[in-house]
C-alpha positions as CSV (number, residue, x, y, z in Angstrom):
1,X,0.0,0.0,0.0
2,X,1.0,3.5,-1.1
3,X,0.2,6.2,2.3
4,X,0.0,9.6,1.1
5,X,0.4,12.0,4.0
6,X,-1.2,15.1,1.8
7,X,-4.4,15.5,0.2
8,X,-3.0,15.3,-3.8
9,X,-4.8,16.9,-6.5
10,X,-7.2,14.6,-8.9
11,X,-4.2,14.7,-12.2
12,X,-1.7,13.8,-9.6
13,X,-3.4,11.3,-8.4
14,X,-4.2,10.0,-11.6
15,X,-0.4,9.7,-12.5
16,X,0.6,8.0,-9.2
17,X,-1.5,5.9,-10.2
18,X,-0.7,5.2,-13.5
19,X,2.6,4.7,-11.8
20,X,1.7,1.8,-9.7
21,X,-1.0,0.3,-11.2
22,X,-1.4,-2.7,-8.3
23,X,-0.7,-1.0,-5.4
24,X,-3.7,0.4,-3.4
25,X,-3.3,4.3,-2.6
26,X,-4.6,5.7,0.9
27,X,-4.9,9.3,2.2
28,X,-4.4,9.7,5.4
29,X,-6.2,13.1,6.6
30,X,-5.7,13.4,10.2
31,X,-3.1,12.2,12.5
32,X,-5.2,9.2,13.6
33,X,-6.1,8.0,10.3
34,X,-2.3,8.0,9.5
35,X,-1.4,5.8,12.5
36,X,-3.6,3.3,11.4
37,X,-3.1,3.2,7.7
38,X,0.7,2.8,8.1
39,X,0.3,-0.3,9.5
40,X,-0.2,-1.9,6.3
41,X,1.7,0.7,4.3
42,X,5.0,-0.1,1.9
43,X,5.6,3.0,1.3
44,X,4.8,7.1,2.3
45,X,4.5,9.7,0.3
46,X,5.0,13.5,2.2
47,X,6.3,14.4,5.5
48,X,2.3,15.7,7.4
49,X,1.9,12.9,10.2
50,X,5.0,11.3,9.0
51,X,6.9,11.1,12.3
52,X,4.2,10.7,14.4
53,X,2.9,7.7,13.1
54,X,6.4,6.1,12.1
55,X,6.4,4.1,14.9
56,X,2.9,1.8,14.6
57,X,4.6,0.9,10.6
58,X,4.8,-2.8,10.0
59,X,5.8,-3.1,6.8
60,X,7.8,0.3,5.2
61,X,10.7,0.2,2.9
62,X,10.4,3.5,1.4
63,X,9.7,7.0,2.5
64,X,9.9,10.0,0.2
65,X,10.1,13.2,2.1
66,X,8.5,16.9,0.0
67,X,11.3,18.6,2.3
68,X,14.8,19.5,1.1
69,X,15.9,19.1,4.5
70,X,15.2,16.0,6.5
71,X,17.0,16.4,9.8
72,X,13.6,16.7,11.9
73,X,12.8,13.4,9.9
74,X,15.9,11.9,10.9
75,X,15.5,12.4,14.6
76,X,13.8,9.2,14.5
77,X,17.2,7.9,12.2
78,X,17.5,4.6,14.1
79,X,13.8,3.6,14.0
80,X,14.1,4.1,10.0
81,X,17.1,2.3,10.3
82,X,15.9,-0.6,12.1
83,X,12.6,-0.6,10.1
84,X,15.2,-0.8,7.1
85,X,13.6,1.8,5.2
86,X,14.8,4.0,2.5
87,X,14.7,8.0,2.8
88,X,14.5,10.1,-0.1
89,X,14.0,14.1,-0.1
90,X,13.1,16.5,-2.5
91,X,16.3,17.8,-3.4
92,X,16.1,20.1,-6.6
93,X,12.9,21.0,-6.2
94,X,13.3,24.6,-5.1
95,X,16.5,25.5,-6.3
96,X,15.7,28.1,-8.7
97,X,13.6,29.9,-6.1
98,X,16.1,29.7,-3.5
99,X,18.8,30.9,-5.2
100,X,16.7,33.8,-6.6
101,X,15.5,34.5,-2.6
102,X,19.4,34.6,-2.2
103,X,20.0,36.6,-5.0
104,X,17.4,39.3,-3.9
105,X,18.9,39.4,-0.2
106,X,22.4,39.8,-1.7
107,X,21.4,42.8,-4.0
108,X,19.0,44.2,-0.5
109,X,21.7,44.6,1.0
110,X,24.8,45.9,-1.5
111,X,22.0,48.4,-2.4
112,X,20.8,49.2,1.1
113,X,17.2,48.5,-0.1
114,X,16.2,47.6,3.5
115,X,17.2,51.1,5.2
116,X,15.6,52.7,1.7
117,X,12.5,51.3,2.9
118,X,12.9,52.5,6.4
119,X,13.7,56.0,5.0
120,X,10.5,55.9,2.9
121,X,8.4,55.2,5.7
122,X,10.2,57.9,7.8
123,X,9.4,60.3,4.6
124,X,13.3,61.0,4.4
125,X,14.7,61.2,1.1
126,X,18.8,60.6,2.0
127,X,21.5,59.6,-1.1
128,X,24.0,56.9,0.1
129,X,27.1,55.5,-1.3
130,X,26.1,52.1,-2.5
131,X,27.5,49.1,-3.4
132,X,27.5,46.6,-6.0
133,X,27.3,42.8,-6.7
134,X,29.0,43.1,-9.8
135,X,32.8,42.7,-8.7
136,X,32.2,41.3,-5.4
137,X,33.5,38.6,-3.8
138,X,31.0,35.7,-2.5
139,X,32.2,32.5,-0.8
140,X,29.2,29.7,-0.7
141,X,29.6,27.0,1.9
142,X,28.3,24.2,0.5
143,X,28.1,22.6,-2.9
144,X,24.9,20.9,-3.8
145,X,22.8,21.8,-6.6
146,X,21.7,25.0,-5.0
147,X,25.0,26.1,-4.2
148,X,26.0,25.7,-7.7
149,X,22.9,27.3,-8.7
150,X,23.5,30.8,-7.3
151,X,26.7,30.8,-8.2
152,X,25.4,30.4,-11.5
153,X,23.3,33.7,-11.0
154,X,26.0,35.6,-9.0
155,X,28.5,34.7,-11.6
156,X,25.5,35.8,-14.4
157,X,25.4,39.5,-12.7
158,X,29.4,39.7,-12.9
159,X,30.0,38.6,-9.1
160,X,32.8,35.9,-8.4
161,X,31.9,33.3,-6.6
162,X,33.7,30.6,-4.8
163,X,32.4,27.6,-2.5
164,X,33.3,25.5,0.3
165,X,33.1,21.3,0.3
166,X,33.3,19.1,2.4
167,X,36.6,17.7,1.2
168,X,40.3,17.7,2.1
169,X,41.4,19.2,-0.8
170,X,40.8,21.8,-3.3
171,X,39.3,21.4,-6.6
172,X,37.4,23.3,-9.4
173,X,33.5,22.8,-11.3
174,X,31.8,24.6,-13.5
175,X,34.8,27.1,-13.6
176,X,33.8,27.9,-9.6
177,X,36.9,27.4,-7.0
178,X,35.9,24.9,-4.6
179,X,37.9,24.9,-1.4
180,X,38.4,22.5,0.9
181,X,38.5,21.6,4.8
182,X,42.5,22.7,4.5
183,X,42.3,26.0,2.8
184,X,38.4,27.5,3.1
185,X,39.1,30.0,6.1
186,X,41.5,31.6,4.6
187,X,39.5,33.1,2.1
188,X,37.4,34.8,5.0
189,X,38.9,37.5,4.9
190,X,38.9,39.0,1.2
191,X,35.0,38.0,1.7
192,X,32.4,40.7,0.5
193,X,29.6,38.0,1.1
194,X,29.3,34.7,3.3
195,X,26.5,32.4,2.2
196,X,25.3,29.7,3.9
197,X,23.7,26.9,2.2
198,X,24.4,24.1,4.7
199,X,22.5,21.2,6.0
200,X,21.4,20.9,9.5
201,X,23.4,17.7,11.5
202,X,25.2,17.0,14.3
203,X,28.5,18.3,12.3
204,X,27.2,22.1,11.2
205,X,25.7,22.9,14.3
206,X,26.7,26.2,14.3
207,X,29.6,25.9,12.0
208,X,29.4,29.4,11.2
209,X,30.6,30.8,14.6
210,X,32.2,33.7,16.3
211,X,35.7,32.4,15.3
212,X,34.5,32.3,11.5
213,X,32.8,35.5,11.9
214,X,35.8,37.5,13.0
215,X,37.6,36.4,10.1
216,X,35.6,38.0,8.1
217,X,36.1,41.6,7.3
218,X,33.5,44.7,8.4
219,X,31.8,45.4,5.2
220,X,31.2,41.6,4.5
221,X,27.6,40.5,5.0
222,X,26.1,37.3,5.7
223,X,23.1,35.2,4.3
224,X,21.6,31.8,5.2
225,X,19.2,30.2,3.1
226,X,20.0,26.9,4.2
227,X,19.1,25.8,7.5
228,X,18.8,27.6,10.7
229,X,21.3,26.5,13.7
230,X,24.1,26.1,11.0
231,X,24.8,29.7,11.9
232,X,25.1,31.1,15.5
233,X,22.5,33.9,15.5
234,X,23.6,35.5,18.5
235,X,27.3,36.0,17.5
236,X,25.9,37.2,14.1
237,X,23.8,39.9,15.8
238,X,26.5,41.0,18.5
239,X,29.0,41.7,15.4
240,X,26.5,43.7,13.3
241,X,25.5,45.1,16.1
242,X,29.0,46.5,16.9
243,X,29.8,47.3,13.2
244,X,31.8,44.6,13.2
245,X,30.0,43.2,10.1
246,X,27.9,45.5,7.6
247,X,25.0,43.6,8.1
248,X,23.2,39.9,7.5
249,X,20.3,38.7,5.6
250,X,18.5,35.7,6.6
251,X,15.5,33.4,5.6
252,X,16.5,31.0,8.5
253,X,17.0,30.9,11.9
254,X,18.0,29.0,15.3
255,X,14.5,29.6,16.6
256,X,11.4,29.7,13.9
257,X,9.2,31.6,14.6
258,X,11.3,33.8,15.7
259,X,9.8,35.3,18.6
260,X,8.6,38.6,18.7
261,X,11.1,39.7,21.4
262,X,14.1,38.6,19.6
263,X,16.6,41.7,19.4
264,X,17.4,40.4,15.6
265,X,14.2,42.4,14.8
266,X,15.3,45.9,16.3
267,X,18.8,45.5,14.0
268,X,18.3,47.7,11.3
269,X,21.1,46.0,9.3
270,X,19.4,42.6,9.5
271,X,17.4,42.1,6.8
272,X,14.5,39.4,8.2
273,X,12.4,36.8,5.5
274,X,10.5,34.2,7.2
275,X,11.6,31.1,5.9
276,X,9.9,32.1,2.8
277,X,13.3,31.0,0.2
278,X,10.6,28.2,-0.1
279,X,7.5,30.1,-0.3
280,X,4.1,28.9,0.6
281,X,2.3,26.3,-2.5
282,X,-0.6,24.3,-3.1
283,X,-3.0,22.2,-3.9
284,X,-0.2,22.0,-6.4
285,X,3.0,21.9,-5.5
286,X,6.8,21.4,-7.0
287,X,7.7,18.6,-5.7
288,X,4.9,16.3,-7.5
289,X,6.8,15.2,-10.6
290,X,9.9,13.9,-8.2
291,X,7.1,11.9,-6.4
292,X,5.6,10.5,-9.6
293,X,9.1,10.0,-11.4
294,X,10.3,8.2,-8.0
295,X,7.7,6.1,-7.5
296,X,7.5,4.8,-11.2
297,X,11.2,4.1,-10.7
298,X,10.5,1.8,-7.3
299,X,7.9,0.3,-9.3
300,X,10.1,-0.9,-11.6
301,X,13.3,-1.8,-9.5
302,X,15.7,1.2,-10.9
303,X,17.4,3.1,-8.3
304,X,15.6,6.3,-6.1
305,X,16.7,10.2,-7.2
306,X,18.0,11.8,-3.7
307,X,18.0,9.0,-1.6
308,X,19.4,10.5,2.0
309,X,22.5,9.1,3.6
310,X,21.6,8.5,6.8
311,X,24.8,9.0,8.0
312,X,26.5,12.1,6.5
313,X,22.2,13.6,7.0
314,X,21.1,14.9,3.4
């Protein structure tokens, strides 16, 4: 039996079926209904009710996750494990509109749009020295397909771009430097932007920290579109805070929502997005053809696009 967590529209339904011909399809539409149908379930589709129920399924081997990220999923790592189920995520899906989100919080900032606005709402009309993304320096940390995809767009609006891997030693793609454990912090400090496109595990838990951030010089700025707790938020805002940076933009954050007390929001030079790189969707939604295209694959025996390791975490 096929469990989808998510109420799927009547043409995608259509095709999963069309996929998997003999397998029965449920829709689980509360959190009760979803402990019971997994019982009997071979395989879910979508992340609603996912963890929740995990433990009353009997009989999963595949689990395809409509999230990018899976470490919330993978709290529950050895229960997959032992169940001896395969994860997949939907990596891919929102590339393009994350590295445009990235793109537009880059040029916010060398541009000052942010404190524009503020001026506008203050009625002040003020000329500033701006700066520009053309020419700048941008270090990426991280090299997955989004990565690679804004550099493509920095490297399209005459920015350089560079990225970091998880490697020992240096290398080169797509005509991008791509440093490695050895070499990566030294480029801190000729840095006119720090992004963060990093998965959330054990290993990057705050792997942009103080330390990193003082490397860096005061009129670099720092985005992170990938996940928050990668970055320490608090040693962010105490260096923009004392000029020590020129200023941040970030979609993510250690603590989502982030409370309404938080003294990120009174930081002019932060410029705030609420985990909207992946904006809301539906009834239709990106991630659909992955589903369709994976499940027609573990139909017919072929191998799983993005299938997590579950021990590096994406």
């Amino acid at each position: 039996m096929i469990l989808l967590m998510y109420d799927p529209v009547q043409a995608h339904l259509q095709r999963l079926q069309q996929a998997a011909p003999d397998q029965e399809i449920a829709i689980a539409h509360s959190l009760e209904e979803a402990q019971k149908l997994i019982e009997n379930a071979e395989i879910v589709l979508g992340n609603r009710y996912f963890i929740q129920s995990l433990p009353f399924a009997k009989k999963l081997r595949w689990m395809q996750s409509n999230s990018v990220g899976v470490d919330i999923i993978l709290t529950q790592k050895q229960l997959l494990l032992d169940k001896g189920a395969t994860l997949t995520c939907a990596r891919g899906v929102y590339d393009a509109e994350l590295a445009e989100h990235t793109v537009t919080l880059l040029l916010a900032l060398f541009r000052n749009i942010h404190l524009l606005r503020d001026e506008q709402n203050a009625h002040s009309w003020q000329r500033h020295r701006l700066r520009s993304l053309h020419n700048s320096r941008c270090l990426i940390l991280g090299w997955g397909s989004l990565a690679q995809e804004i550099a493509r767009l920095i490297t399209a609006m005459g920015g350089h771009a560079a990225a970091v891997r998880n490697q020992p030693e240096d290398s080169e793609a797509q005509g991008i430097s791509i440093f490695g454990q050895q070499n990566w912090q030294a480029q801190l400090a000729d840095t006119d932007a720090l992004i963060i496109c990093l998965p959330k595990t054990p290993g990057t838990r705050h792997f942009v920290n103080g330390a990193i951030l003082d490397q860096l010089p005061d009129r670099a700025f720092v985005i992170n579109i990938g996940r928050g707790g990668t970055l320490d938020d608090h040693a962010l805002l105490e260096r923009v805070h004392a000029g020590q940076l020129a200023g941040a933009g970030l979609d993510v954050f250690e603590e989502e929502p982030l409370g309404a007390s938080h003294p990120m929001w009174a930081e002019p030079r932060i410029l705030i997005t609420p985990h909207v790189g992946r904006s809301l969707e539906g009834p239709e939604f990106k991630w659909q053809p992955l589903f369709e295209e994976n499940l027609a694959r573990y139909v017919r025996g072929e191998t799983l696009l993005n299938i997590v390791n579950y021990e590096k975490g994406y």
